[in-house]
Structures are given as structure tokens and as C-alpha cells.
C-alpha positions as CSV (number, residue, x, y, z in Angstrom):
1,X,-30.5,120.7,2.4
2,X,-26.8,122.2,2.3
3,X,-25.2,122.0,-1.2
4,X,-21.7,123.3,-0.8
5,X,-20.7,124.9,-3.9
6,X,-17.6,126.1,-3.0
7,X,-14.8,124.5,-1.2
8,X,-11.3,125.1,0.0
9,X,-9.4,121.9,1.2
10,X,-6.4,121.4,3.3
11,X,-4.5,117.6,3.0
12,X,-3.2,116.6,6.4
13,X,-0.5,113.2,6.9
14,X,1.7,112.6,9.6
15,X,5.1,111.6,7.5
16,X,7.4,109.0,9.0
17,X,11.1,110.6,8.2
18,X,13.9,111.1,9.6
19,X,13.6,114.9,11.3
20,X,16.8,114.9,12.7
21,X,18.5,114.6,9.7
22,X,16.2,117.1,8.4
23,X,16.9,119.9,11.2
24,X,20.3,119.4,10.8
25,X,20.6,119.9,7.0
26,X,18.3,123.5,8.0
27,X,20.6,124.6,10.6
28,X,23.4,123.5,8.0
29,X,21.9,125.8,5.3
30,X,21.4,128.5,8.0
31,X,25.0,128.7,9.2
32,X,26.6,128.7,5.5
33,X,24.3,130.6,3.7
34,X,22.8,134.3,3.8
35,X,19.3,133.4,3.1
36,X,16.4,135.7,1.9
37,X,13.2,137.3,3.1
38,X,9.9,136.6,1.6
39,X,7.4,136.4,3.9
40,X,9.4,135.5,6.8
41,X,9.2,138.5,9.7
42,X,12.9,137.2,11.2
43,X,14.4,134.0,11.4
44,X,16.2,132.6,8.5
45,X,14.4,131.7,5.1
46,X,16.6,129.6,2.7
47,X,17.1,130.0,-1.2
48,X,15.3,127.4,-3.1
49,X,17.0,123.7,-2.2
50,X,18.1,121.1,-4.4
51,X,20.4,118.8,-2.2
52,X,19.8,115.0,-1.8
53,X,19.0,114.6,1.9
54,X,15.6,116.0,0.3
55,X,15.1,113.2,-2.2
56,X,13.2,111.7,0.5
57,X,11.0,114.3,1.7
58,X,10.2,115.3,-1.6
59,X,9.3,111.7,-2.9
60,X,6.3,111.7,-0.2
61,X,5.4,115.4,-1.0
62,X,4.6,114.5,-4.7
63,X,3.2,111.1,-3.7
64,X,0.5,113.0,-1.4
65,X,0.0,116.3,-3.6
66,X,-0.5,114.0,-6.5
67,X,-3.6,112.6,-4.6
68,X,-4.7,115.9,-3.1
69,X,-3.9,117.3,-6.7
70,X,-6.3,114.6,-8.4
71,X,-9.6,115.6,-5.8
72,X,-8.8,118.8,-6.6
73,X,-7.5,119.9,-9.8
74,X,-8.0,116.1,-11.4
75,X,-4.8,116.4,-12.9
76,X,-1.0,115.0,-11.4
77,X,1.5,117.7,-10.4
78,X,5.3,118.2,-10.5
79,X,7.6,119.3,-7.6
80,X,8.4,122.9,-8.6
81,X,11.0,124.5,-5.7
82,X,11.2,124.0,-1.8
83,X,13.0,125.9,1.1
84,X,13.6,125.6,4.9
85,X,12.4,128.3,7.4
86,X,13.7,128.8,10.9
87,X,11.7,130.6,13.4
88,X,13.4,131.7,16.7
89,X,11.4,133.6,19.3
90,X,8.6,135.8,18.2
91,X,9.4,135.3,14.6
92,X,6.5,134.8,12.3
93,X,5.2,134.5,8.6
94,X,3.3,137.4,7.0
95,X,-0.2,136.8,5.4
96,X,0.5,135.4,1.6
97,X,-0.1,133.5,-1.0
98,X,2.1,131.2,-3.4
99,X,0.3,132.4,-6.6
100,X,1.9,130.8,-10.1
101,X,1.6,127.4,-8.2
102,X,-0.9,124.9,-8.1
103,X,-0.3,122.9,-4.8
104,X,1.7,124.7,-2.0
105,X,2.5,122.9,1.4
106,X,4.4,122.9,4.5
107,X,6.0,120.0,6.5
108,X,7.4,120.7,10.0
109,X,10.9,119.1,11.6
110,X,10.9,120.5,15.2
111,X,8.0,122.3,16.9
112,X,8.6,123.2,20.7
113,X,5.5,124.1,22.5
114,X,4.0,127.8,21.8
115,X,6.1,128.4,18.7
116,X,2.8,129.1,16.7
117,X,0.2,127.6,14.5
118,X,-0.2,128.1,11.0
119,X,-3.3,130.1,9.8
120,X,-5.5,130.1,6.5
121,X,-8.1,132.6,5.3
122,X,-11.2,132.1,4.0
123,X,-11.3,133.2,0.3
124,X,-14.1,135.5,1.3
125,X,-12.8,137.1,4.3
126,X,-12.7,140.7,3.3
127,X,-16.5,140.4,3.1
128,X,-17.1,138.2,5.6
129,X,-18.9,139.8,8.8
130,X,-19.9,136.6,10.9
131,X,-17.8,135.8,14.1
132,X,-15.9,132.7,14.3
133,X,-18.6,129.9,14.3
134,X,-17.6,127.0,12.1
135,X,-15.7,125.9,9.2
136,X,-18.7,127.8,6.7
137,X,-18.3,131.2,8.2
138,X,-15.2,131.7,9.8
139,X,-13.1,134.1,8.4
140,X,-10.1,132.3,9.7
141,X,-9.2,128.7,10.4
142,X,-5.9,127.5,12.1
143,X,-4.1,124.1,12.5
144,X,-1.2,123.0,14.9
145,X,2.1,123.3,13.4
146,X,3.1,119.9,14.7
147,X,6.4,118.1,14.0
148,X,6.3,115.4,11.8
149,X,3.2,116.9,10.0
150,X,2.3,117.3,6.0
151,X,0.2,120.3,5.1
152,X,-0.9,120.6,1.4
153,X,-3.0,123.1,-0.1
154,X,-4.0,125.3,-3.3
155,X,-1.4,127.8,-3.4
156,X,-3.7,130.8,-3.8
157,X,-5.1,130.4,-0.3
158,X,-3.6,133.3,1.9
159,X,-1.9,131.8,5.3
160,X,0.5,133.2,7.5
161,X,2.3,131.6,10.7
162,X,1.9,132.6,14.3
163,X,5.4,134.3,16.4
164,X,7.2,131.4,17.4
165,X,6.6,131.7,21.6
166,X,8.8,129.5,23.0
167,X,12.0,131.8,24.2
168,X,14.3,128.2,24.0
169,X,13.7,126.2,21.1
170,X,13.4,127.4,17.2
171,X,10.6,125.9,14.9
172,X,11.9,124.5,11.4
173,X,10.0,123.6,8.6
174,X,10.2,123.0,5.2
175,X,8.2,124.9,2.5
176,X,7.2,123.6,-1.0
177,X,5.3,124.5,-4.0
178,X,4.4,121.8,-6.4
179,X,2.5,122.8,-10.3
């Protein structure tokens, strides 16, 4: 018998918002603002966002963390700051964490084919010898970044995000932390 004693989960839902008015208000941001780098390797990373075309967006973020939160953590969670990334060809996200947080997430606008999958890292990596077999000893484990997608999980789990590929089309996202 398997008793799993430790576990790291990832909350998945497909949203059903408006993206276009989403990758507009990100390529807004981009074209009047400097932005910052953080983890971003290129492309365009905003300051923290507060604007109401978010009011949406955010709404179902809390609505979802809150039920991730309470299988986790058993307690409700509050939205704390989130941000809009850009990715043009072969940009990327380094390997990080969002420690201070409770609940981090990502929810994707526009993803053209080959512009990159997100990443996470098995808490005991570093140790970690076995090849990729399955979700138990893997030292890595990646999902699609798909547009339309909802990605929540604990903030202290490392990830980083795959060059964007595609030499046309930029990926945008969105990027949140909840606590």
C-alpha cells in the first residue's frame, strides 16, 4: 500500500473571459509604461496592476484560490498583487518562487503555438536522482501554457517558463499572488 505523505498540488480551470480585452489592456500597459524585471529573461513584465478591466479576472482568481486555498491550507485567502508578462521570441521566465505568499497562479490571454510551457519542480529535486518516470519521482513536471487557462499553486513551489518559440506571435499572461 502507497500512503502519500507528502503532496504538492496544482489547480487547473479553463476561465471563460474576455482575452481580448485582456491582451489589449497588456499591450496597453506595455506601450505606456517602462515595466520591471523580476524573473522575466526579456519581454515586458508590468508593475503590480490595480485597473478595473481586472475586476473580473480577479473575482474568479479569488473564487478558485479560495477552494484550492481551503484543500490546502483550510483557510480562505485574499488577492494580494497581480501583473502582466509579455513574451516575444525566445523570451522566458527564470526558475523562482513567490515566497511571502500563500497561493501564486498564472492565467494565460494569448498563446501561439511553441511559445513554451510552464515548468514546476519537485520540492526534492536537488536530491532527487531518478529519471523522469511519473508524477512521484520526477524531478520536473510541465503543463501547457494554454490560452484561456487558470494555474494556481503554493507559492513556494519553484517554476519557470519555457522561451517563447514562435518567431510571430508574443505569449501574454497574467501573474498573481494571493495570501
Amino acid at each position: 500500500m502507497i500512503i502519500d505523505i507528502f503532496k504538492t498540488s496544482v489547480f487547473k480551470k479553463e476561465l471563460n473571459i474576455n482575452n481580448d480585452v485582456l491582451n489589449n489592456y497588456a499591450n496597453s500597459i506595455e506601450k505606456n509604461s517602462k515595466g520591471c524585471v523580476k524573473s522575466n529573461r526579456g519581454g515586458f513584465q508590468s508593475e503590480d496592476l490595480s485597473d478595473n478591466c481586472l475586476t473580473e479576472l480577479k473575482k474568479e482568481i479569488v473564487k478558485y484560490a479560495n477552494t484550492f486555498s481551503k484543500e490546502i491550507y483550510e483557510t480562505k485567502v485574499n488577492f494580494s498583487n497581480i501583473w502582466c508578462n509579455i513574451n516575444y521570441y525566445k523570451d522566458y521566465n527564470l526558475l523562482h518562487d513567490h515566497n511571502d505568499e500563500m497561493i501564486s497562479g498564472v492565467y494565460y490571454t494569448q498563446t501561439p503555438k511553441d511559445c513554451g510551457n510552464i515548468f514546476f519542480f519537485n520540492p526534492a529535486w536537488q536530491i532527487n536522482r531518478y529519471p523522469k518516470l511519473n508524477n512521484y519521482s520526477a524531478q520536473s513536471w510541465w503543463l501547457p501554457s494554454k490560452e484561456g487557462t487558470l494555474y494556481l499553486f503554493p507559492s513556494w513551489l519553484l517554476h519557470n517558463v519555457e522561451p517563447n518559440l514562435n518567431k510571430k506571435k508574443k505569449r501574454i499572461s497574467y501573474s498573481f499572488n494571493l495570501i
